[in-house]
ROFI-686276 format. One line per 4 residues: number of its first residue (from 1); their letters; for each residue x, y, z of N, C-alpha, C. Coordinates in steps of 0.05 Angstrom, whole numbers, m for minus. Layout:
NUM) A) X/Y/Z/X/Y/Z/X/Y/Z  ...
// end
This chain:
1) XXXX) 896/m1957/5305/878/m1940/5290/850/m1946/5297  834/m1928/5296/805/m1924/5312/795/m1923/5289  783/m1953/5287/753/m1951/5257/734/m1929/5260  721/m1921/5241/703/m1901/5241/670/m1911/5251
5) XXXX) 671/m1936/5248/655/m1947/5268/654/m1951/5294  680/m1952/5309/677/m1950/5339/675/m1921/5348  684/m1898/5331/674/m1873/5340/644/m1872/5340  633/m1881/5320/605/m1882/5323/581/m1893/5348
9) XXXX) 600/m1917/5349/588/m1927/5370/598/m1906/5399  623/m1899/5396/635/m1884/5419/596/m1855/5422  601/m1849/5404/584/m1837/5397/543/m1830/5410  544/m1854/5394/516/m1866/5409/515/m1867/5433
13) XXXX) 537/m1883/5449/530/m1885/5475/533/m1866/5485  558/m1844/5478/544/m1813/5491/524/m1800/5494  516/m1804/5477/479/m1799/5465/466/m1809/5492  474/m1831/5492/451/m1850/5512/454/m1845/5541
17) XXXX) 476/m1832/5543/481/m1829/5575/469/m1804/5584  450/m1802/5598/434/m1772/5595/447/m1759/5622  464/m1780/5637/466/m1770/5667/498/m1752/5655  509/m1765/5641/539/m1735/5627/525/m1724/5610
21) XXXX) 508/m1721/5594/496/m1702/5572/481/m1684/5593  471/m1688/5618/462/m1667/5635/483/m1650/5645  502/m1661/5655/525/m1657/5664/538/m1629/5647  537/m1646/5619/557/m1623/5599/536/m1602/5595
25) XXXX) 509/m1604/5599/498/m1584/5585/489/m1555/5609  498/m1571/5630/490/m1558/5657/521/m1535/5653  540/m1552/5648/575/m1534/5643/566/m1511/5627  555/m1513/5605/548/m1501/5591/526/m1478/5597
29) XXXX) 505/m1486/5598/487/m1463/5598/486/m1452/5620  498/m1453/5653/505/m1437/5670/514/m1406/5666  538/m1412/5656/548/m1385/5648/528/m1367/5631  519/m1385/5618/502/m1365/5594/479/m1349/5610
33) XXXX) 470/m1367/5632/452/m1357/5647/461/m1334/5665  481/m1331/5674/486/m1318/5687/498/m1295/5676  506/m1297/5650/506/m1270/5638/482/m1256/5628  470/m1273/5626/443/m1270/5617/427/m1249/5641
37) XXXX) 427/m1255/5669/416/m1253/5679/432/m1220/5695  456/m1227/5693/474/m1198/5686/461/m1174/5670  459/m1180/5645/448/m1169/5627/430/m1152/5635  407/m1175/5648/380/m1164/5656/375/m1135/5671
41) XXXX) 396/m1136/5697/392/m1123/5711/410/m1098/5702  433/m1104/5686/437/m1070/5669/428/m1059/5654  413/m1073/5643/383/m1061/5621/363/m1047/5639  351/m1061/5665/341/m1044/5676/358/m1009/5686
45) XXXX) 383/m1029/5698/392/m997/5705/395/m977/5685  402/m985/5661/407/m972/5634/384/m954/5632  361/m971/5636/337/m954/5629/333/m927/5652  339/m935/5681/339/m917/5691/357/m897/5692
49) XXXX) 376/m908/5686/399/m883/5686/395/m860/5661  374/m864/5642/372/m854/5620/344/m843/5620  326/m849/5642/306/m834/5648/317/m808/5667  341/m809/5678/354/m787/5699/366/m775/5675
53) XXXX) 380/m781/5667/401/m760/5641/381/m745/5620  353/m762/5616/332/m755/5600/322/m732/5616  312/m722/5638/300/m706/5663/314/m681/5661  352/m690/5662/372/m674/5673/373/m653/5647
57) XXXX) 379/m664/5618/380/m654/5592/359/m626/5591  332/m644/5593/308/m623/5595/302/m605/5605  318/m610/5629/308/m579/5655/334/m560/5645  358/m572/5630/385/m556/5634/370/m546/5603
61) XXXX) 369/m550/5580/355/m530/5560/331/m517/5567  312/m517/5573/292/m499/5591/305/m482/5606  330/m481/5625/331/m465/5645/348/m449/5624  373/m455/5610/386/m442/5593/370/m428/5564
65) XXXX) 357/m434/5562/338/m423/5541/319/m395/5552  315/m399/5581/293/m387/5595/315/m364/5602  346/m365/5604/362/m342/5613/369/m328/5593  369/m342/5566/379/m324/5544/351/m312/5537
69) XXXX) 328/m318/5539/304/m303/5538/304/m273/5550  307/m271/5566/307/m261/5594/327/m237/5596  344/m246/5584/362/m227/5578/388/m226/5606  387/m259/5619/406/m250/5652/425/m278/5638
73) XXXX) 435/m281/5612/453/m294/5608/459/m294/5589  481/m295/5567/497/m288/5548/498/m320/5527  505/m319/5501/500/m347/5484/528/m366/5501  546/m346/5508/571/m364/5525/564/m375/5557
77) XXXX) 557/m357/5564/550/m363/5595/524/m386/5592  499/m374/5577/482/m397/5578/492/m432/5577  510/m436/5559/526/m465/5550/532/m474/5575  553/m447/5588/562/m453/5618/544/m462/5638
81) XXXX) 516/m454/5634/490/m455/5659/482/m490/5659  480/m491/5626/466/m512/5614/487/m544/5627  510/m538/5613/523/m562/5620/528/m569/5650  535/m551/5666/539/m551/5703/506/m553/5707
85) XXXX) 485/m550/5693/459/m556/5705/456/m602/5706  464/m601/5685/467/m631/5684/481/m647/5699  504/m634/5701/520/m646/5721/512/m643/5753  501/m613/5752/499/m618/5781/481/m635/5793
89) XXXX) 459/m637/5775/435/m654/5776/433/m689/5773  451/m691/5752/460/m721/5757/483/m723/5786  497/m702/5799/510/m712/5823/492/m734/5840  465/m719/5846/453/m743/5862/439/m765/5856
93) XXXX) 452/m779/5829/450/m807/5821/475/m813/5815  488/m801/5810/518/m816/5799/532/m832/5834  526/m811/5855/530/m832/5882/573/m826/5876  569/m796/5871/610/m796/5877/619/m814/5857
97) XXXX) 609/m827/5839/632/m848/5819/647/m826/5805  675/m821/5809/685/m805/5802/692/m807/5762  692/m830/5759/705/m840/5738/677/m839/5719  655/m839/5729/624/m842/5718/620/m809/5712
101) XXXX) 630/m791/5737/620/m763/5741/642/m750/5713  668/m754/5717/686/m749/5689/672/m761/5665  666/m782/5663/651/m792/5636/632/m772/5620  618/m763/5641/591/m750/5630/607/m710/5631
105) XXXX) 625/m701/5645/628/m676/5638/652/m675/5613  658/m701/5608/669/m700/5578/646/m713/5557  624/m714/5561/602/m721/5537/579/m696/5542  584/m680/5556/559/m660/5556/569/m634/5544
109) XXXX) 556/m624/5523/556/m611/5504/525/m586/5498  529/m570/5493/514/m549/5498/519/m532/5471  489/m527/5451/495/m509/5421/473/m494/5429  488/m465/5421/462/m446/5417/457/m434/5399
113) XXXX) 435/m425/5387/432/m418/5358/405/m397/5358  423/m372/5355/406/m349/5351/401/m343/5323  376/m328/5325/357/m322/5300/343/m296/5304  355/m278/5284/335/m244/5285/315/m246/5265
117) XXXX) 298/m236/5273/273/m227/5249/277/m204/5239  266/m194/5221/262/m170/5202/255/m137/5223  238/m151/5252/234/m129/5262/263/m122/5292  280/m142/5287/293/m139/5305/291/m167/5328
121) XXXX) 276/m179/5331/274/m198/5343/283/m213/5354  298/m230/5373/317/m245/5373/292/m271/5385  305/m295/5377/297/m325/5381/320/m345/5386  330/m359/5408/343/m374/5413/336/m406/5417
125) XXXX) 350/m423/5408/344/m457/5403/375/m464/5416  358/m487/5441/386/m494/5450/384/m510/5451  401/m532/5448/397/m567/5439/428/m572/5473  416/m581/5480/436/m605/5503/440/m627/5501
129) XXXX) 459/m648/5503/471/m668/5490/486/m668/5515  477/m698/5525/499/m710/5545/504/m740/5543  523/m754/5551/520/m781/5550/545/m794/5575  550/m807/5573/562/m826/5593/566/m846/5598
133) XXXX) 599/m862/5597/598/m897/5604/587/m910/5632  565/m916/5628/559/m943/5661/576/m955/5651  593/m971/5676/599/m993/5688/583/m1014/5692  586/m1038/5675/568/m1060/5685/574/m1077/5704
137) XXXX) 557/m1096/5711/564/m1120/5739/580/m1141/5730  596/m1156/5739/606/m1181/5738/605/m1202/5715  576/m1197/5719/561/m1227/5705/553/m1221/5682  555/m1188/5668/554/m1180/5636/580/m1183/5632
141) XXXX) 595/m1177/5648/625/m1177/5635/626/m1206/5617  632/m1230/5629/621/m1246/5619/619/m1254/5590  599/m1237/5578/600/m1240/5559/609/m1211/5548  638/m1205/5545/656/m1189/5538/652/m1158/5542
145) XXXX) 624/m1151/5549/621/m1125/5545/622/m1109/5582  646/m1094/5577/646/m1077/5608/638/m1051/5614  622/m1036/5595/606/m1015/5600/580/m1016/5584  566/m998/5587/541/m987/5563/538/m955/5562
149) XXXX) 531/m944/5546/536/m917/5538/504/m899/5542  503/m886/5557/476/m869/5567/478/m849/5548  459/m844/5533/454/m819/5519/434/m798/5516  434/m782/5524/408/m761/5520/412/m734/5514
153) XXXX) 387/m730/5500/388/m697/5488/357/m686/5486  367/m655/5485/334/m643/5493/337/m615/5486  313/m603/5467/319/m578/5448/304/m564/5465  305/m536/5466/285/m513/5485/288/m490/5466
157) XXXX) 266/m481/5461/269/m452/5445/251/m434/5457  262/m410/5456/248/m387/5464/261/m369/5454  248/m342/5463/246/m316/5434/232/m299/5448  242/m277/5440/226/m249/5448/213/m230/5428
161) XXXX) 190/m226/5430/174/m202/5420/166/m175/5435  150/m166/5421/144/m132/5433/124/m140/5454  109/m160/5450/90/m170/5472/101/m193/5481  106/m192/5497/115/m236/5514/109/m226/5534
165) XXXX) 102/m253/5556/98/m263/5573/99/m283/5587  106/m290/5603/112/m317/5616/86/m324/5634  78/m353/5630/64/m362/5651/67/m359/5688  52/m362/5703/63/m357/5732/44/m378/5746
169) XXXX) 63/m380/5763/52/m404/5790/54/m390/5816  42/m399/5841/42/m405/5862/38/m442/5876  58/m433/5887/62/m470/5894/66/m468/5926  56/m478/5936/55/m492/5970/61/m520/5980
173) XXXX) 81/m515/5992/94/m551/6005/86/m558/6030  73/m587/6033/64/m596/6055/77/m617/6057  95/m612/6085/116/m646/6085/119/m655/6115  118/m683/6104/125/m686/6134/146/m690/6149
177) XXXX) 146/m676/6178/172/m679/6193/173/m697/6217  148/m713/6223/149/m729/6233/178/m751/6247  178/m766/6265/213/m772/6270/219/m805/6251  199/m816/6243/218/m821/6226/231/m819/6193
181) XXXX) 224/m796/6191/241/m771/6178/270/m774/6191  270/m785/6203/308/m789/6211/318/m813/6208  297/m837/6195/307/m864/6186/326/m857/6160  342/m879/6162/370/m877/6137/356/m887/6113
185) XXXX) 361/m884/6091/355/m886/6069/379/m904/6055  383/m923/6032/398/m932/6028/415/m928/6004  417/m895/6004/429/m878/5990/461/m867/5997  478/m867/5997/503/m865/6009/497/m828/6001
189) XXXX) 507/m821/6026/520/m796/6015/540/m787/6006  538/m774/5979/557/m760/5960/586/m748/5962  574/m726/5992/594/m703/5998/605/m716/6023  593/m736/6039/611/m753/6059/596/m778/6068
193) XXXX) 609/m794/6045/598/m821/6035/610/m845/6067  627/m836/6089/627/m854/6104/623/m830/6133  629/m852/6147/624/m829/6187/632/m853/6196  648/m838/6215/657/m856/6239/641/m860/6266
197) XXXX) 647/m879/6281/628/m889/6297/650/m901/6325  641/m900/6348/651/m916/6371/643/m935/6382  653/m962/6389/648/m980/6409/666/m993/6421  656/m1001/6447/673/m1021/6471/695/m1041/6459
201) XXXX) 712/m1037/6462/731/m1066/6456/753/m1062/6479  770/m1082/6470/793/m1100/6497/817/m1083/6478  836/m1068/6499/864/m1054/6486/880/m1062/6503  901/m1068/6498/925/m1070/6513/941/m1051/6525
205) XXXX) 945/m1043/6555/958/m1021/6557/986/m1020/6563  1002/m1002/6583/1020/m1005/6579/1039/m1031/6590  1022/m1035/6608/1028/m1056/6618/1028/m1080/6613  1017/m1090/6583/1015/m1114/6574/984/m1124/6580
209) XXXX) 974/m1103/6592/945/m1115/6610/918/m1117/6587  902/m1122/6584/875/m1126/6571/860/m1109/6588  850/m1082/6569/836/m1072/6585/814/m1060/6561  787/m1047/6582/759/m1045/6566/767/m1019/6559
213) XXXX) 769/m1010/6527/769/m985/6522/749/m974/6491  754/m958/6483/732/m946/6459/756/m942/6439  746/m956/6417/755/m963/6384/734/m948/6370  752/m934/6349/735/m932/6329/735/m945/6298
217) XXXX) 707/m937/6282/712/m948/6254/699/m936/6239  705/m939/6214/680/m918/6197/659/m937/6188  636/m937/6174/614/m941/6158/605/m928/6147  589/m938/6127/580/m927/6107/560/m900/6111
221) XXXX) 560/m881/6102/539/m857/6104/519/m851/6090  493/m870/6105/475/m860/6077/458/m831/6084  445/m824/6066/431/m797/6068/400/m807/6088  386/m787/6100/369/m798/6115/347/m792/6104
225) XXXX) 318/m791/6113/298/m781/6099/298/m746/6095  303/m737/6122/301/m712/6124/329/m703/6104  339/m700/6101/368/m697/6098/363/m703/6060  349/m725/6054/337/m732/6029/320/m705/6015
229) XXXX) 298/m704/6036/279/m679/6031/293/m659/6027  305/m650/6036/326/m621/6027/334/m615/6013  349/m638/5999/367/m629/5976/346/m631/5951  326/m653/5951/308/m646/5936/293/m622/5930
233) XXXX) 286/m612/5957/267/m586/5951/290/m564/5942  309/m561/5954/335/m550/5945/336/m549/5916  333/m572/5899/337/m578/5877/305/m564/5860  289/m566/5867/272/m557/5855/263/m531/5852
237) XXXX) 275/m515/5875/269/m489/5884/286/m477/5872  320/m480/5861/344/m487/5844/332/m472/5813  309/m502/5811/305/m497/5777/281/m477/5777  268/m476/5794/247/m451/5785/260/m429/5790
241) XXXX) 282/m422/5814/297/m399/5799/311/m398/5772  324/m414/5760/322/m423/5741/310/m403/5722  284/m415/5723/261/m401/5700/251/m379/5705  253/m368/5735/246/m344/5741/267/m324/5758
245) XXXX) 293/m320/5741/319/m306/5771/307/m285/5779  293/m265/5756/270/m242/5769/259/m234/5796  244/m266/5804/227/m270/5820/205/m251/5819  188/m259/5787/164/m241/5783/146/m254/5770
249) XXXX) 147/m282/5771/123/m300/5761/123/m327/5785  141/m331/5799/141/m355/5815/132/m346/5857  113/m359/5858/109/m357/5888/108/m376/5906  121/m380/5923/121/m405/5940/120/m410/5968
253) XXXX) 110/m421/5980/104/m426/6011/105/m453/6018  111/m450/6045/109/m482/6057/103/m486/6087  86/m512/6087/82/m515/6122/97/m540/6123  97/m553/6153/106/m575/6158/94/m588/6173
257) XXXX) 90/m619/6173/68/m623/6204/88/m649/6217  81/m655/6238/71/m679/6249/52/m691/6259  46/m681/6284/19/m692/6302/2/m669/6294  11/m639/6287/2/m617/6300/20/m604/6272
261) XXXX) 0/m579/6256/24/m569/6226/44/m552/6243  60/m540/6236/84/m526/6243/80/m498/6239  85/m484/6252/87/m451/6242/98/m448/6207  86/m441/6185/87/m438/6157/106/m423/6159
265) XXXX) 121/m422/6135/122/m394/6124/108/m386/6102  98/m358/6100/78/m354/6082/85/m345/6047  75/m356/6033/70/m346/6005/81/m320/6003  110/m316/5985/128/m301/5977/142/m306/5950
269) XXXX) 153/m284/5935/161/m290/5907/183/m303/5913  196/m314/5898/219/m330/5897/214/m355/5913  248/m370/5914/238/m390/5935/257/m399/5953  274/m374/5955/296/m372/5974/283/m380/6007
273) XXXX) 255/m361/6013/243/m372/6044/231/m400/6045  231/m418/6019/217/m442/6027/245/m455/6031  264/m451/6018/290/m469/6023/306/m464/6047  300/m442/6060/309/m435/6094/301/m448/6098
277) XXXX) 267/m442/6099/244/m459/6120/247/m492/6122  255/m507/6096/254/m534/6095/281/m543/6109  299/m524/6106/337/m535/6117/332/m540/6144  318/m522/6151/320/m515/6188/290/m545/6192
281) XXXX) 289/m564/6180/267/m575/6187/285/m596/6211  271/m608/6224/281/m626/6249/256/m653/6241  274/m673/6251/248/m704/6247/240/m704/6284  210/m713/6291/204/m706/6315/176/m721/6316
285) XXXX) 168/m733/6329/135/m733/6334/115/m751/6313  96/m759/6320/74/m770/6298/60/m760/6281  41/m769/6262/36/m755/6240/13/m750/6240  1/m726/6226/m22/m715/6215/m27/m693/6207
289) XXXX) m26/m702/6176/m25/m686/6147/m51/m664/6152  m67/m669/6156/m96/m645/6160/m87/m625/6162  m85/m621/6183/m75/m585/6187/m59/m570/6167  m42/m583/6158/m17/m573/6142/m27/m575/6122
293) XXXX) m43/m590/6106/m54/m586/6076/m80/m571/6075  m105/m563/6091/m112/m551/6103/m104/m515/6102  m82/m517/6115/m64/m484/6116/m60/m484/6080  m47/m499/6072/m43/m501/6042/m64/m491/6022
297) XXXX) m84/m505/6028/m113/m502/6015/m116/m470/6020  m116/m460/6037/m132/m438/6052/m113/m419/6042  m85/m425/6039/m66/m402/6028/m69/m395/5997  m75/m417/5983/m82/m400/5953/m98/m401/5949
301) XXXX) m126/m402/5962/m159/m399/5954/m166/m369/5973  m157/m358/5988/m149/m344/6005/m162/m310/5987  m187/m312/5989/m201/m293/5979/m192/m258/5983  m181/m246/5961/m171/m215/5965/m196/m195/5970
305) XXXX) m187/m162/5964/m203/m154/5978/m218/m139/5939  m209/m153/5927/m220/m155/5894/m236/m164/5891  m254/m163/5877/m281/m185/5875/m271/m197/5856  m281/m220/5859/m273/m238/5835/m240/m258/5839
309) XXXX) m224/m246/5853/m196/m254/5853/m190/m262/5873  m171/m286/5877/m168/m295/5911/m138/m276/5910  m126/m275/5936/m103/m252/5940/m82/m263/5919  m84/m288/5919/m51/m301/5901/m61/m287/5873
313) XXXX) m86/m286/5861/m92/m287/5832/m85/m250/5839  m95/m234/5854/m82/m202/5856/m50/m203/5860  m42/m217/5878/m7/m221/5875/7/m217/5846  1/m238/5826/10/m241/5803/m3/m220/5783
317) XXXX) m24/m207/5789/m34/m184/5774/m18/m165/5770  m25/m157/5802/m5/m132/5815/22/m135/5804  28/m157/5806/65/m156/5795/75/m164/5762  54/m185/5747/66/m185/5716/40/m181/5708
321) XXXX) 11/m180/5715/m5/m181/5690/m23/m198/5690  m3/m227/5706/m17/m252/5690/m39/m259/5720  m73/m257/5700/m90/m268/5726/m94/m289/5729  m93/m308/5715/m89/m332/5727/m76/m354/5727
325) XXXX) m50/m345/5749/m28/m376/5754/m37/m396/5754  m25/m413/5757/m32/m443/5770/m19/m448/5790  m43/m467/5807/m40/m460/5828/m17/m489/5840  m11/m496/5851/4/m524/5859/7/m533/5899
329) XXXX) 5/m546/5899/15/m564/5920/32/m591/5921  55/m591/5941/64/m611/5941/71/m624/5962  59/m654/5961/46/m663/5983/64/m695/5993  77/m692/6010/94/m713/6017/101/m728/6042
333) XXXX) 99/m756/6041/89/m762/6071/112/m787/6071  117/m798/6095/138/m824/6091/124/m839/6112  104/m839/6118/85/m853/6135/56/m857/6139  42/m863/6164/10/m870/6155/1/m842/6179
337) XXXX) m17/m842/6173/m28/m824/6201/m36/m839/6222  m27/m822/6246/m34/m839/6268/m51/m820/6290  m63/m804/6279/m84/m786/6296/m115/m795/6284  m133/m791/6303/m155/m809/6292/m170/m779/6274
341) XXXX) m188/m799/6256/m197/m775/6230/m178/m756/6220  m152/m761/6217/m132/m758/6194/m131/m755/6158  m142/m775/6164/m139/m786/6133/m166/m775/6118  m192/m779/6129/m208/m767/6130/m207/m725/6128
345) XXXX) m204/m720/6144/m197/m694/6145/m178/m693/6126  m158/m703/6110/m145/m693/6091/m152/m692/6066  m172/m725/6065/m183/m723/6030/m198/m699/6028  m222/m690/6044/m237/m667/6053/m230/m642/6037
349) XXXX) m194/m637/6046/m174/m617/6035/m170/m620/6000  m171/m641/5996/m157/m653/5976/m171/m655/5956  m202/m658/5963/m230/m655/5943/m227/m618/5945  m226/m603/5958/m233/m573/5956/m209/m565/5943
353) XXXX) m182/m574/5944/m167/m575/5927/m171/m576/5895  m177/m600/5896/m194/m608/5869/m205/m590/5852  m232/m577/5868/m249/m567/5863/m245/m540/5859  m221/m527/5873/m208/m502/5864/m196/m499/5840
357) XXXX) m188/m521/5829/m170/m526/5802/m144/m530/5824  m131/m529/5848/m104/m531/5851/m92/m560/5847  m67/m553/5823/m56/m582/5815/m34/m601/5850  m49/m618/5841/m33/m626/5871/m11/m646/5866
361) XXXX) 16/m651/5866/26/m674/5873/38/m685/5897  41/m711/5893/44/m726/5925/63/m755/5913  83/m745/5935/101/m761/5947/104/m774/5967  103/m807/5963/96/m832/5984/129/m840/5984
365) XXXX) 142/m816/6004/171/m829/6009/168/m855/6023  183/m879/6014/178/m906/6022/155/m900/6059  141/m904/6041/119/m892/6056/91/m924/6059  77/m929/6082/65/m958/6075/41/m962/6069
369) XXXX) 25/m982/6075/6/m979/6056/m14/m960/6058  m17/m947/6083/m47/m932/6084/m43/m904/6069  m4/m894/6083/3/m871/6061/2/m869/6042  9/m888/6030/13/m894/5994/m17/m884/5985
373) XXXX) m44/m900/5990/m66/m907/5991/m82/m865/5981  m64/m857/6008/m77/m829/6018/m69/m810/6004  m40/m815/5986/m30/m797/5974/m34/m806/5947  m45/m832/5947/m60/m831/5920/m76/m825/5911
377) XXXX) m98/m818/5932/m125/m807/5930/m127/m774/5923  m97/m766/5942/m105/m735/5932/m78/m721/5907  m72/m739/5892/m58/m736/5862/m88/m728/5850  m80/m702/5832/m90/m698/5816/m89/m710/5802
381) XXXX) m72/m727/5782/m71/m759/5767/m55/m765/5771  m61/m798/5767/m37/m820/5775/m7/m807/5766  0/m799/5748/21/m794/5737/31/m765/5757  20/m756/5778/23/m735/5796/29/m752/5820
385) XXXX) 24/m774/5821/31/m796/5843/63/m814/5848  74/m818/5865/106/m817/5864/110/m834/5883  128/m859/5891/127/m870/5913/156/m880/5906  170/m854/5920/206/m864/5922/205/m881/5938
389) XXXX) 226/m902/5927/237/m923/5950/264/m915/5965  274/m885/5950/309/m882/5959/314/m860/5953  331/m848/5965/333/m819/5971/335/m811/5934  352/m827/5923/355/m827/5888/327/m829/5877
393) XXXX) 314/m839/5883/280/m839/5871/276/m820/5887  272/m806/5906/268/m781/5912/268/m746/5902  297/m758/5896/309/m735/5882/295/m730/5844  292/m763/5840/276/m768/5815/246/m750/5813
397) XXXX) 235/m761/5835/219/m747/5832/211/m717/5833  229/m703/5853/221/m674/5861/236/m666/5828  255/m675/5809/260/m658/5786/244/m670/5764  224/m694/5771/205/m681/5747/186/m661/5758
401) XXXX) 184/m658/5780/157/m639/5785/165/m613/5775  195/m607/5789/209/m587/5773/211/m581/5750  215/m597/5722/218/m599/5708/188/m589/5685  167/m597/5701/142/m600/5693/124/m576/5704
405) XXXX) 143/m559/5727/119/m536/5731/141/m515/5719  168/m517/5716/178/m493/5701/172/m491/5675  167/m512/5659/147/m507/5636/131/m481/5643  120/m477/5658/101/m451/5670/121/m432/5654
409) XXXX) 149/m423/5661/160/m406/5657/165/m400/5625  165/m424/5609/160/m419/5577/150/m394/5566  171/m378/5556/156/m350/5550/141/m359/5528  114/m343/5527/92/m347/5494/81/m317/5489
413) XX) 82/m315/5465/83/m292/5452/48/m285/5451  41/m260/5462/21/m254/5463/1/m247/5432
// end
């Protein structure tokens, strides 16, 4: 039998031994740390995954609100617009997780709720509701928990009277196509997430012999810069049809540069010719933004034969009414300039920009320091400033711009 005094003493000298009390406490708080540290980094992704579902919600009630306005979608079909707007828009963050992409088209939900006035009126409120299980890492599991739950929702109302009107834009894209516009990005692609590839190895032929022949294997497929740029502008050009299927408040153009700008295409309603023009883009040559922002500048300050009105402000007359759009640029570079008085010659653009009222944003696709620098200078404000690191921050960014100039399309009652 063990006195209750020699446990004590057993006791004490545990106490006293700091080299096993380090020992046990190191057993111990390891794990904790490393769930801990688990934790960390799905909180961040949490947060981001919920600033995308937050983006996706918003533009899919706006665009579905903006069709039942409009009169080119039905309270059934709209639901249909709203919920496939989310989904299709989270495709290029979900990255193909098939089990992530099912999650969220069984939590996205779509209510519409019409309202007549006394004179006949109709008013529609459409609330979107999506959510979705992440998958967490390893080291949260840990401490018991193997998903977290993304949730977001976003109301849009609009309504028709005897007088409405919708706001209108003209927007111009300046991007670059420079060649390395064909560097990989470390984004896998969605629709063919691997590609096969050839190299030299030793095969055995028939003869038992070792001989030099070509093996293949697959790897991973990420999306490239150019290839990035596309689907984004794709995506954005997407939602301002969206807000405008008409094509009688939205105008859009685009140049391209490298050393030297590219043949434009010019300022037209809709934005079916900027999304040819950007597909058919090729990566090629060195950079310098001047020219191409420049053509930009000059296309919607571009004085008519009206007094008082530049041609874009008669464009939008001539066709809804409204004299004065806003004007936009969007300005995106993944590199520095390497022509001398570049950068120079662009702020130049970028102050007369300014000074026109045209709102400008700019995109520093992992872009280095002098780009970043240059496209910070000509943001209309910081919060017009963007510096994806990944074709997914890419795509982040071109749908808030989206998100934020189809607001334009918000019908308001005269």
């Amino acid at each position: 039998m063990i006195a209750g005094s020699d446990i004590l003493c057993a006791l004490k000298q545990l106490l006293r031994d700091r080299a096993g009390n380090f020992g046990i406490l190191t057993a111990i708080a390891v794990p904790v740390l490393v769930a801990a540290g688990g934790m960390a980094v799905d909180v961040t992704n949490m947060s981001l995954s919920h600033s995308e579902l937050q983006e996706a919600t918003d533009s899919a009630a706006l665009a579905a609100a903006t069709a039942l306005a409009d009169g080119s979608a039905t309270t059934t079909s709209a639901k249909d617009l709203a919920n496939n707007f989310v989904l299709g828009q989270m495709s290029n963050y979900l990255g193909g997780d098939t089990n992530t992409t099912s999650s969220l088209k069984a939590g996205t939900n779509t209510a519409v709720t019409k309202t007549t006035d006394s004179s006949g009126n109709s008013a529609y409120s459409v609330v979107v509701s999506a959510s979705y299980s992440m998958p967490v890492n390893g080291m949260t599991r840990l401490l018991g928990q193997s998903s977290m739950n993304i949730a977001a929702s976003s109301t849009s109302i609009s309504g028709k009277t005897s007088e409405t009107q919708k706001n209108a834009l003209s927007m111009y894209f300046v991007l670059d196509r420079s060649g390395s516009m064909d560097e990989a990005t470390d984004t896998v692609n969605t629709e063919q997430p691997t590609k096969t590839y050839t190299y030299g190895c030793l095969k055995t032929n028939t003869n038992g012999w070792q001989v030099w022949g070509t093996c293949t294997a697959t790897t991973a497929n990420y999306y490239t810069k150019m290839e990035s740029l596309k689907i984004a502008t794709s995506n954005l050009a997407a939602q301002l049809n969206s807000a405008d299927p008409n094509m009688i408040y939205v105008r859009t153009g685009a140049d391209s540069y490298n050393s030297v700008a590219q043949t434009a295409t010019s300022l037209a309603w809709g934005e079916s010719g900027v999304t040819r023009y950007v597909n058919n883009l090729t990566s090629d040559g060195s950079t310098n933004s001047a020219p191409a922002f420049t053509a930009a500048v000059d296309a919607l300050t571009k004085p008519s034969t009206t007094a008082g009105l530049t041609n874009e402000q008669l464009q939008h007359k001539n066709k809804s009414g409204v004299t004065n759009p806003t004007m936009y640029i969007v300005f995106m570079t993944d590199g520095n300039n390497n022509v001398a008085n570049a950068d120079t010659d662009t702020k130049i653009q970028c102050d007369k920009a300014r000074r026109n009222g045209i709102h400008v944003y700019t995109i520093a696709f992992m872009a280095p320091e002098n780009g970043q620098a240059l496209l910070k200078y000509c943001a209309t404000s910081p919060s017009d400033y963007f510096t994806p690191q990944s074709a997914a921050d890419l795509f982040k960014a071109f749908a808030t711009i989206a998100t934020e100039t189809s607001k334009q399309m918000t019908l308001l009652t005269k």
